[in-house]
Each structure stands twice: as structure tokens, then as C-alpha cells.
MDAnalysis code that builds the backbone (N, CA, C; Angstrom):
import MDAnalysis as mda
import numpy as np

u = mda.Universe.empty(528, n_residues=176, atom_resindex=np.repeat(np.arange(176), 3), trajectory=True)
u.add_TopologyAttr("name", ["N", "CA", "C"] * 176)
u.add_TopologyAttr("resid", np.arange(1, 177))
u.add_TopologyAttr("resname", ["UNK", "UNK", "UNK", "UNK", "UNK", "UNK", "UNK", "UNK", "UNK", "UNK", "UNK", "UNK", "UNK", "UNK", "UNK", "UNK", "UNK", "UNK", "UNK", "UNK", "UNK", "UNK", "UNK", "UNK", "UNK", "UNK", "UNK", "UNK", "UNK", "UNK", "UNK", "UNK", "UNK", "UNK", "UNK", "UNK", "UNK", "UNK", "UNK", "UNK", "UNK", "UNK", "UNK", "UNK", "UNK", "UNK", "UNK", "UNK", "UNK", "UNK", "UNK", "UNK", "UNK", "UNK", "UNK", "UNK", "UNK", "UNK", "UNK", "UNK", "UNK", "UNK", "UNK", "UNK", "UNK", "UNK", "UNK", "UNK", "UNK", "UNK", "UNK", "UNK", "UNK", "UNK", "UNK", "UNK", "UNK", "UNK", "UNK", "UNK", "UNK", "UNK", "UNK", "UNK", "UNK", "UNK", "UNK", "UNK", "UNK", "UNK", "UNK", "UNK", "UNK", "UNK", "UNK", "UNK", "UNK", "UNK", "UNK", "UNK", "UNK", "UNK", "UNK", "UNK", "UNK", "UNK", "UNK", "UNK", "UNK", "UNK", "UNK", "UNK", "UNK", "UNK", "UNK", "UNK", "UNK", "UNK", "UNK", "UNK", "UNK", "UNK", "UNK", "UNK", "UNK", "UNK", "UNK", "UNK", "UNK", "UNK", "UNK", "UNK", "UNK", "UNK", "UNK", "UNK", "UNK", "UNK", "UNK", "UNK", "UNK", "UNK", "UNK", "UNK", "UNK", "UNK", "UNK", "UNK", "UNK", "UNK", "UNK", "UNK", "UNK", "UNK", "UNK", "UNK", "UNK", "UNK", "UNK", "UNK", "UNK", "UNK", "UNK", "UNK", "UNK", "UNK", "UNK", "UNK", "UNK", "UNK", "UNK", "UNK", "UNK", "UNK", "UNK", "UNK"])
u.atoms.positions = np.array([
    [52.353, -37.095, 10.178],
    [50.930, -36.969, 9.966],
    [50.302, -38.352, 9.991],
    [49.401, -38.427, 10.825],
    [48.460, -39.792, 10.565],
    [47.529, -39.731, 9.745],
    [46.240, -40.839, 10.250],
    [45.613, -41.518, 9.255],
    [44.565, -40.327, 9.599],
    [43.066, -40.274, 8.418],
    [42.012, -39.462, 8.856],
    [40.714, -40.644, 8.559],
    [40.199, -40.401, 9.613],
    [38.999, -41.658, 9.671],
    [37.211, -40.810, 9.944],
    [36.036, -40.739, 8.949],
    [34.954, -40.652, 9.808],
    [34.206, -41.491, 10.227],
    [33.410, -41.085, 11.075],
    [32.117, -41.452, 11.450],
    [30.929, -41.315, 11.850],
    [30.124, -42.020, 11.319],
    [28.739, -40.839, 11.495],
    [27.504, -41.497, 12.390],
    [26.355, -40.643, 12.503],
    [25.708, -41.297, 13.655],
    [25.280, -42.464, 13.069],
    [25.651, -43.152, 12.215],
    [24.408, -44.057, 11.738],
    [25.240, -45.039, 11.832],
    [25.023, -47.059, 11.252],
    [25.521, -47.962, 10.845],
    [26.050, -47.603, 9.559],
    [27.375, -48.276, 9.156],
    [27.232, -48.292, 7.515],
    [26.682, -49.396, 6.883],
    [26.051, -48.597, 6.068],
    [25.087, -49.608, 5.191],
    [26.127, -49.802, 3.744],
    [25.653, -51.178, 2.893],
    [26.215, -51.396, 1.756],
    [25.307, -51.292, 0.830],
    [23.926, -51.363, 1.021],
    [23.085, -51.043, 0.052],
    [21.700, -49.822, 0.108],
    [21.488, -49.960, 1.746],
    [20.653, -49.430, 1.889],
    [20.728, -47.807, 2.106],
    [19.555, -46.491, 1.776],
    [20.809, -45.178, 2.459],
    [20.868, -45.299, 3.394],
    [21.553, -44.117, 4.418],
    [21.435, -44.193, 5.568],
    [20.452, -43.719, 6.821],
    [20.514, -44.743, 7.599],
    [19.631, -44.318, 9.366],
    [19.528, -43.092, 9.535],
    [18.877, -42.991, 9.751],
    [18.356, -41.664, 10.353],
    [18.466, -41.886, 12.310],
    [19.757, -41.063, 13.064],
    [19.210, -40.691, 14.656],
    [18.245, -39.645, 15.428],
    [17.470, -40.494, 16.078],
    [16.449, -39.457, 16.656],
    [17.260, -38.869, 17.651],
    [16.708, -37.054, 16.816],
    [17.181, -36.300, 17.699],
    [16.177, -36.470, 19.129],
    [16.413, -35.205, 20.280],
    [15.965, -35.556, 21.084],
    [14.525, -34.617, 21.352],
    [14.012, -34.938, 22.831],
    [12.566, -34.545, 22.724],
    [12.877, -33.174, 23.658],
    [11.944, -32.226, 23.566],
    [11.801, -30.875, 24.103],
    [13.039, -30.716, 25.169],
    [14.057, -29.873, 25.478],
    [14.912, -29.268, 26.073],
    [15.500, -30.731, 27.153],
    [15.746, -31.783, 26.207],
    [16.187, -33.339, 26.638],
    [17.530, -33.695, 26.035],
    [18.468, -33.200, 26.408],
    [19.774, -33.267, 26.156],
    [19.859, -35.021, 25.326],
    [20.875, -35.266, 23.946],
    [20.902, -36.983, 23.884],
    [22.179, -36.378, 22.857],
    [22.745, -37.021, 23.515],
    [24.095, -37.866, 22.422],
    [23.557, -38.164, 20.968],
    [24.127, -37.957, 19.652],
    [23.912, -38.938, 18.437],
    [25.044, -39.387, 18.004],
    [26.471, -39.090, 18.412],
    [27.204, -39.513, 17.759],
    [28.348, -39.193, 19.150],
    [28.932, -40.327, 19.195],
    [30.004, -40.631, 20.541],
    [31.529, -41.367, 20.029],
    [32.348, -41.217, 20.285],
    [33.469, -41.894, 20.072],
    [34.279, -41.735, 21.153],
    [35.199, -43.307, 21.499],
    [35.954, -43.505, 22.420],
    [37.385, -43.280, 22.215],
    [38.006, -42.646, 22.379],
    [39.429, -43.069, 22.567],
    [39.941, -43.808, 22.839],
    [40.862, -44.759, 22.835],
    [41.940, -46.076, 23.259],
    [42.974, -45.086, 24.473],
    [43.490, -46.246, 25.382],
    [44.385, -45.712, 26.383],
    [45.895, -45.328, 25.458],
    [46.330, -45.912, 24.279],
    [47.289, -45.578, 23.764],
    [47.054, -44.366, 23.063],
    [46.232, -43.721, 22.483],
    [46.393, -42.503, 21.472],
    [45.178, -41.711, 21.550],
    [45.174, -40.647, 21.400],
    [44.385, -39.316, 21.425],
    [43.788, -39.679, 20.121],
    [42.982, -38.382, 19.170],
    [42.747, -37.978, 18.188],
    [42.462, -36.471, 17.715],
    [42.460, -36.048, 16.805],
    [42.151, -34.542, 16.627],
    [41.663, -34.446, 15.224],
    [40.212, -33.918, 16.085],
    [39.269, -33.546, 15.264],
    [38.976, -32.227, 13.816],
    [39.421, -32.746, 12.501],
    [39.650, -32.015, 11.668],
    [37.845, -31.058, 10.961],
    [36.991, -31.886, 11.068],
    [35.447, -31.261, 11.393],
    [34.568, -32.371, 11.421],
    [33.660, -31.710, 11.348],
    [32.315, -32.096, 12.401],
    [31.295, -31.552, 11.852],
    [30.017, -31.796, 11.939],
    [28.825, -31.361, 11.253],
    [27.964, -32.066, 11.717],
    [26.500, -31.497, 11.379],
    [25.193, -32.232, 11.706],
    [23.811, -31.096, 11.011],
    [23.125, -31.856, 10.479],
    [21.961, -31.994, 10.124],
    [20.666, -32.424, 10.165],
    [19.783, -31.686, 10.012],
    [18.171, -32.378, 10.667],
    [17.467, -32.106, 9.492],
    [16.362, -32.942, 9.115],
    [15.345, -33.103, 8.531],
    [14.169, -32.758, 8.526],
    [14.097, -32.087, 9.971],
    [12.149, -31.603, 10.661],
    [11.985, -30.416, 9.331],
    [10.782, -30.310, 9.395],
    [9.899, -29.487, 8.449],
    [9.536, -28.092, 9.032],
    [9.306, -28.207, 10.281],
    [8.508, -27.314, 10.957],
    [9.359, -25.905, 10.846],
    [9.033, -25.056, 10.022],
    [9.944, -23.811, 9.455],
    [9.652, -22.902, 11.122],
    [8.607, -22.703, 11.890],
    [8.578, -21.823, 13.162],
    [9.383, -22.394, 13.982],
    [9.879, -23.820, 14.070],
    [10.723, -24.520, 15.563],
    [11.917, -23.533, 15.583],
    [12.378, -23.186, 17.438],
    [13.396, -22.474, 17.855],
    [14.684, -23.454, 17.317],
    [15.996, -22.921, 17.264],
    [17.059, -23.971, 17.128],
    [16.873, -24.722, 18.374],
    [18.055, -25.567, 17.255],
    [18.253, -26.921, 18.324],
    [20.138, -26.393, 18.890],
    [20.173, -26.761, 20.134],
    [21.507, -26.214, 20.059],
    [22.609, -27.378, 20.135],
    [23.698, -27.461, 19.364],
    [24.160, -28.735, 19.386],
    [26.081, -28.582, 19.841],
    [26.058, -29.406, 20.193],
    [27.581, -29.080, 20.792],
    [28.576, -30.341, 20.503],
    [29.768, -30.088, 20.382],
    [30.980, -31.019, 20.363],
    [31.778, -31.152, 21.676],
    [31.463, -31.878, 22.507],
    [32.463, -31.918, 23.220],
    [33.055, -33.193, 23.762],
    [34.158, -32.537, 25.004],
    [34.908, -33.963, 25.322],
    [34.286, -34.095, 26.694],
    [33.647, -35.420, 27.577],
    [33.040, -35.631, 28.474],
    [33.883, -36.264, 29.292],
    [35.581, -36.364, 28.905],
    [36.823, -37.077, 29.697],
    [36.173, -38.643, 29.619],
    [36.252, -39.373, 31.070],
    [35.851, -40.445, 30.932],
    [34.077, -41.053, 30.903],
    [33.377, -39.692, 31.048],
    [32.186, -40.501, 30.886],
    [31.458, -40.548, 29.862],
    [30.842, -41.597, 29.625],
    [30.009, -42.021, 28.356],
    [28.881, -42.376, 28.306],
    [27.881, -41.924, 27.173],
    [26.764, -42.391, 27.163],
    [26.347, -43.484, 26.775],
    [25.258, -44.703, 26.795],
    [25.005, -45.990, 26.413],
    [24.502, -45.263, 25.154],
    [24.996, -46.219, 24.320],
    [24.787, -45.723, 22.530],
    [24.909, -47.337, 22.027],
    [24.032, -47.115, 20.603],
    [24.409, -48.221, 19.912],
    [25.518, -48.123, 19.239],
    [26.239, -49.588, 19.962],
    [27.563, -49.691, 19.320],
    [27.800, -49.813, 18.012],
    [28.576, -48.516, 17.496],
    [29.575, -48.944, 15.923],
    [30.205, -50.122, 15.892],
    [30.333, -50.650, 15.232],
    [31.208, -52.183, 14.509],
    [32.920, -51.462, 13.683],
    [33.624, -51.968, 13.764],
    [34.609, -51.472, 12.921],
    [34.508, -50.737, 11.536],
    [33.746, -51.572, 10.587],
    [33.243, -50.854, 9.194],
    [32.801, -49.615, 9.494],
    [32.244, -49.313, 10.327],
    [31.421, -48.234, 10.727],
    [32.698, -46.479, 11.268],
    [33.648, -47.401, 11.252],
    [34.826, -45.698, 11.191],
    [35.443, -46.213, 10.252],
    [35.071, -45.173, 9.263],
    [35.867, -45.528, 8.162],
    [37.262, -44.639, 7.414],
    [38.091, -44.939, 6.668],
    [39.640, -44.255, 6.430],
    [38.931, -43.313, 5.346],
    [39.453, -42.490, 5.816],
    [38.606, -40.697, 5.138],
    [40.160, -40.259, 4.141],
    [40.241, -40.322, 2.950],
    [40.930, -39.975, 2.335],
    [42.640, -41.397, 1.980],
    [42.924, -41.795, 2.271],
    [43.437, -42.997, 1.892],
    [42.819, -44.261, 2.497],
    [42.138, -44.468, 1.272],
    [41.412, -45.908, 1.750],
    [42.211, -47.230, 2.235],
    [43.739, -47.243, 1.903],
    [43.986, -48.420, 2.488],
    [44.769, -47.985, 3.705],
    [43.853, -47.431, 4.652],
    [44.533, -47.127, 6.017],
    [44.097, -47.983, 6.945],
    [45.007, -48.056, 7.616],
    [44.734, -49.124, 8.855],
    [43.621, -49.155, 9.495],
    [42.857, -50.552, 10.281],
    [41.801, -50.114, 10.874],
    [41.796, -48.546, 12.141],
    [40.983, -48.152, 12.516],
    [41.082, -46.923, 13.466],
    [41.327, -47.611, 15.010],
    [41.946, -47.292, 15.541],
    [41.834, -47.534, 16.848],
    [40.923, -46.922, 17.974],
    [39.929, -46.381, 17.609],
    [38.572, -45.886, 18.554],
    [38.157, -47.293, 19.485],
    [37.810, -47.234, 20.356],
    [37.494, -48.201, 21.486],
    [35.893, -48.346, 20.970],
    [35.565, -49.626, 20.473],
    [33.723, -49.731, 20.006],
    [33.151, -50.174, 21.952],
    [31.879, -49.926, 21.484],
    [31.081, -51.115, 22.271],
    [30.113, -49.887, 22.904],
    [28.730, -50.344, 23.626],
    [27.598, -49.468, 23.686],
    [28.009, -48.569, 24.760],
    [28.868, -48.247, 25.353],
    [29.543, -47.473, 26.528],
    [30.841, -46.875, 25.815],
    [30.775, -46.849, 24.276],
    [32.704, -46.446, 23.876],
    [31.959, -45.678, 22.013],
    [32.551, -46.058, 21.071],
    [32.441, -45.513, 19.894],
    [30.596, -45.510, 19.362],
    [29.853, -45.166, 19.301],
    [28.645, -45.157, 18.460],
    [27.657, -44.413, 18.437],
    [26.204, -44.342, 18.571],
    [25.601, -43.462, 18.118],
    [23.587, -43.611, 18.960],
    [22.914, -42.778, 18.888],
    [22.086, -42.917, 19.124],
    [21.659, -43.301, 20.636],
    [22.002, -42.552, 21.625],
    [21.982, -42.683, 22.897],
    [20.717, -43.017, 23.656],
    [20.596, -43.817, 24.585],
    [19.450, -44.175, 25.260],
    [20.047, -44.027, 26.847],
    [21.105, -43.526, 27.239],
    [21.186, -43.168, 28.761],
    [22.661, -41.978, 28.371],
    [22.597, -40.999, 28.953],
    [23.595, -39.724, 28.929],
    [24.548, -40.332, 29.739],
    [24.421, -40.520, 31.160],
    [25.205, -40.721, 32.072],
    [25.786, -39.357, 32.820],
    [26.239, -38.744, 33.915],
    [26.262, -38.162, 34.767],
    [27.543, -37.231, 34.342],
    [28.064, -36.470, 33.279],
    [29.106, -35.632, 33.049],
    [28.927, -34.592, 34.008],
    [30.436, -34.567, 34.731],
    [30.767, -33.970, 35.926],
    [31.472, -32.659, 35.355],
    [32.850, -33.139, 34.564],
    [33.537, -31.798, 33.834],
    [33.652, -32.077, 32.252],
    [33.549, -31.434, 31.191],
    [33.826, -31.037, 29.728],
    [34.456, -30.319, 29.906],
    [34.716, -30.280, 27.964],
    [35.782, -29.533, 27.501],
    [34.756, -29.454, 26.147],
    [34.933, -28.155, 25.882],
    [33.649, -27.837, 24.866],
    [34.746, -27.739, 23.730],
    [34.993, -28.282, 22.746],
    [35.559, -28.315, 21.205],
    [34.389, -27.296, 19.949],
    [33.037, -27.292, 20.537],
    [32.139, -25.912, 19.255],
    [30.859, -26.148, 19.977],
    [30.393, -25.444, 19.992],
    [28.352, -25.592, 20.112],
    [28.034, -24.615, 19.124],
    [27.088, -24.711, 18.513],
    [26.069, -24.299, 17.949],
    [24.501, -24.049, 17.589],
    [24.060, -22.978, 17.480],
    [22.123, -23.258, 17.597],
    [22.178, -23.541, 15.820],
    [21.196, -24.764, 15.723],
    [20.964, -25.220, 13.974],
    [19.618, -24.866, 14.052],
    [19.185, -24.571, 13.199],
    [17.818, -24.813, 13.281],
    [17.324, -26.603, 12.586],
    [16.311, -26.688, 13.409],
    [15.579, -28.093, 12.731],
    [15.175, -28.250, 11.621],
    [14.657, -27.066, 11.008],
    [13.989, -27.272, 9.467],
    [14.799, -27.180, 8.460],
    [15.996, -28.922, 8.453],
    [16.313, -28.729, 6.980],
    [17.639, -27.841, 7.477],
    [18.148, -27.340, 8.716],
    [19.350, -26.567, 9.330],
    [20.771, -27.628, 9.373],
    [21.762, -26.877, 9.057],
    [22.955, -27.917, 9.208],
    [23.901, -26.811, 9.462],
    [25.349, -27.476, 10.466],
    [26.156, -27.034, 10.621],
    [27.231, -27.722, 10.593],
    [28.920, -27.052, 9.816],
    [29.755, -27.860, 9.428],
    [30.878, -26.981, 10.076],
    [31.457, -27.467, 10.783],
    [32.773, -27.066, 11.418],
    [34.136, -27.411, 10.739],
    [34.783, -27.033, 10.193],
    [36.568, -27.418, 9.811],
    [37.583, -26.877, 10.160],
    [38.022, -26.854, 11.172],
    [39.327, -26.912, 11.828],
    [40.336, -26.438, 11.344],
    [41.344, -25.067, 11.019],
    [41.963, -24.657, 10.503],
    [43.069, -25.708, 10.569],
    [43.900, -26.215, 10.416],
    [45.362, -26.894, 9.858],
    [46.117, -26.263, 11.130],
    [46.383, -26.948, 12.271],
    [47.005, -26.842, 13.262],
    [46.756, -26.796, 14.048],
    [45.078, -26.359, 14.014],
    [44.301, -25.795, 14.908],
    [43.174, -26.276, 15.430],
    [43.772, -28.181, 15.348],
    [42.247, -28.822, 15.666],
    [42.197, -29.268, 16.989],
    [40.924, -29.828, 17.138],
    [40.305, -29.604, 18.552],
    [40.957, -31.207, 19.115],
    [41.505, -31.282, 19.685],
    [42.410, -32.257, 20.376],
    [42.154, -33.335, 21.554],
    [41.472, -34.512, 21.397],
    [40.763, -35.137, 22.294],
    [41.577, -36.365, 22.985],
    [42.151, -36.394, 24.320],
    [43.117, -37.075, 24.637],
    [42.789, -38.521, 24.807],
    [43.926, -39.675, 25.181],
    [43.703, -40.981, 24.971],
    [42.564, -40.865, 26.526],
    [42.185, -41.995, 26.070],
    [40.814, -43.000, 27.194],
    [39.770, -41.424, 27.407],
    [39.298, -40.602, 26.382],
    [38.546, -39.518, 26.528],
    [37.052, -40.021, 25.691],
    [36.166, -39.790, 26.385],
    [34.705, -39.618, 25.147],
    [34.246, -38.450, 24.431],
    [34.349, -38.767, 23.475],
    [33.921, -37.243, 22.213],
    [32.841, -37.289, 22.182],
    [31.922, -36.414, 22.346],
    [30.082, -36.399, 21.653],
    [29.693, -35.289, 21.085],
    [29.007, -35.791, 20.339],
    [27.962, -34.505, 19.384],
    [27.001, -34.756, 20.161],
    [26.047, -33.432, 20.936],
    [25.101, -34.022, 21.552],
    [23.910, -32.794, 21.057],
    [22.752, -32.456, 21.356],
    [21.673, -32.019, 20.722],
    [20.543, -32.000, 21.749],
    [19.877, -30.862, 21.972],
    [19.412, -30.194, 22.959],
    [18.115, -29.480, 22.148],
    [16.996, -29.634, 22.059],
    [15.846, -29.031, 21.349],
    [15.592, -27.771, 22.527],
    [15.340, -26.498, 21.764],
    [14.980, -25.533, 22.741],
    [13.453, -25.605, 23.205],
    [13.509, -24.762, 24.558],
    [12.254, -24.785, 24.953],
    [11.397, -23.705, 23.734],
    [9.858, -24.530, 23.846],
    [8.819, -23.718, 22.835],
    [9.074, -24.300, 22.109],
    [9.957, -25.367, 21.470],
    [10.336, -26.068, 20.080],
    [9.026, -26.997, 19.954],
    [8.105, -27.009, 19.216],
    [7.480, -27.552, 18.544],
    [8.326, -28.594, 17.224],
    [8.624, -29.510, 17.549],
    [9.371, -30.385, 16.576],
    [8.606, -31.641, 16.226],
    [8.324, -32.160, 14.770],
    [7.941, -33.497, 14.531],
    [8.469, -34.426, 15.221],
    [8.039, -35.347, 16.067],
    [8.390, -36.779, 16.575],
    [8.284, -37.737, 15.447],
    [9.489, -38.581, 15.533],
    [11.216, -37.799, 15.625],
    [11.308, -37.121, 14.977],
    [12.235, -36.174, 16.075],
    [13.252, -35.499, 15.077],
    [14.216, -36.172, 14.667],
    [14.959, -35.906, 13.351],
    [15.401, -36.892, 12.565],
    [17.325, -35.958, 12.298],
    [18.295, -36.973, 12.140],
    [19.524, -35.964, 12.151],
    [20.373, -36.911, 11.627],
    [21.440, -36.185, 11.532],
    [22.647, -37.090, 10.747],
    [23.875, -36.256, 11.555],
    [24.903, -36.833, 12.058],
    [26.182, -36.227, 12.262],
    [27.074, -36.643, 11.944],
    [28.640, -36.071, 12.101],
    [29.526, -36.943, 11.603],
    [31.111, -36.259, 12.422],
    [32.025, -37.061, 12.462],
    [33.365, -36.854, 12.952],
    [34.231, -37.417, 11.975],
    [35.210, -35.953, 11.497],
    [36.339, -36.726, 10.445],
    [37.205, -36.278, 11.525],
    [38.278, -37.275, 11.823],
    [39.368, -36.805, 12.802],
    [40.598, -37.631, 12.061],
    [41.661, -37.476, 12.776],
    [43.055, -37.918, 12.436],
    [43.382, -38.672, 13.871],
    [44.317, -39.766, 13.446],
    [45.250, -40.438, 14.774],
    [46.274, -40.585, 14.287],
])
């Protein structure tokens, strides 16, 4: 058994709470939370979740999905190491996720051209104050191979009337 590490769309902060990622605008597909794999080791995803903040109790869901995009990746602001952190024994080794604005982080400003996926969950949340938490039965987790990109990505439906920004939080606890 390995180590279990999360990470979430945001920076970690030491004092301040946390960032808020803008979700995205009317039926505009965006990444909030991305992680890279290393060419040496896979990971497998034990759960996953995400949450929004909008008010607007009439907005349609937002539909949000986990998947694996193989090698392509979206430009995101890059996580820093602090930023995946050891989820249940704190003195675990750093994570080996690949950082940098094309590899581990959050908050996307270009998708990039995904040809084939591998869908690990989607779900419709709703925006107002809606969250969804996925956990992975014990054997049965969703398995993302070495040099692969993982994303939580988020899709506002059409007719969605949503506050600019929409506002969200996600997160990936996985094992290596």
C-alpha cells in the first residue's frame, strides 16, 4: 500500500482561507483542478468532490466530470509542491505528481484539444450551494496511468443563469 496525498483547486494557504476557482461561463467547458502523472508511476484515485457557492436557487446543474485526458493538458496555474499534500500520514514523502502550468494545478485558462478520455465519474451538481463527493470502494479505484492528465472539469448548462463568477472548490485524494 502507498502513500495518500490531496489536492485541491486552490494554492495552500498558511493563514489565509482558501481561493476560490472560477467556475466556468454558460455551456464553456474549464478545468479547476488537473494533475499530472510522472513517467515512473500511475495513481489511484480514492475520491473526489467539488462544490460551488452561486446563490441562484433556479440555475440548471452544472455538470462536472473526472476524467483522464491521457497526454493532454490544460494551461492551469501551477501547484507548487506544498500544494499536494500527505492525506493521512503526515510524514510521507513528497508526491511525485509532475507540477508546472501544463502538468499538476488548477484554474484553467486554455483546455487544449482532448482527442480520447477515459471518464473515472461525471455528475450534474447544482450551483446553489450543490456539492458532490465520490469515494471509491477499497479495490475499486479509478486508476490513472503514469505520464496521464487527471481533471475535474465543469460545464455550466445551457439556460444557466449563474452569478459571475461562479465560484467552486474541488479536490483529489489519491494514493501512489
Amino acid at each position: 500500500m502507498g502513500y495518500l496525498y490531496r489536492v485541491n483547486s486552490f494554492p495552500m494557504s498558511t493563514g489565509a482561507p482558501a481561493s476560490v476557482s472560477i467556475g466556468s461561463t454558460v455551456n464553456t467547458l474549464k478545468t479547476i483542478l488537473q494533475l499530472a502523472t510522472p513517467a515512473s508511476t500511475g495513481i489511484r484515485v480514492v475520491e473526489w468532490g467539488v462544490s460551488f457557492e452561486a446563490q441562484n436557487t433556479t440555475a440548471n446543474p452544472c455538470k462536472v466530470d473526472l476524467v483522464d485526458t491521457g497526454s493532454v493538458a490544460a494551461t492551469v496555474t501551477a501547484h507548487v509542491a506544498a500544494g499536494v499534500q500527505p492525506w493521512g500520514d503526515p510524514n510521507a514523502p513528497a508526491s511525485s505528481l509532475t507540477l508546472g502550468t501544463t502538468a499538476t494545478g488548477y484554474n484553467s485558462t486554455a483546455e487544449g484539444t482532448v482527442t480520447t478520455s477515459r471518464t473515472g465519474d461525471a455528475q450534474f451538481v447544482l450551483p446553489a450551494g450543490g456539492q458532490s463527493i465520490m469515494q471509491y470502494p477499497l479495490g475499486r479505484e479509478f486508476v490513472v496511468g503514469p505520464s496521464r492528465i487527471l481533471r475535474v472539469r465543469v460545464t455550466t448548462s445551457s439556460g444557466t443563469t449563474v452569478p459571475a463568477p461562479l465560484g467552486s472548490f474541488a479536490y483529489v485524494i489519491f494514493e501512489e
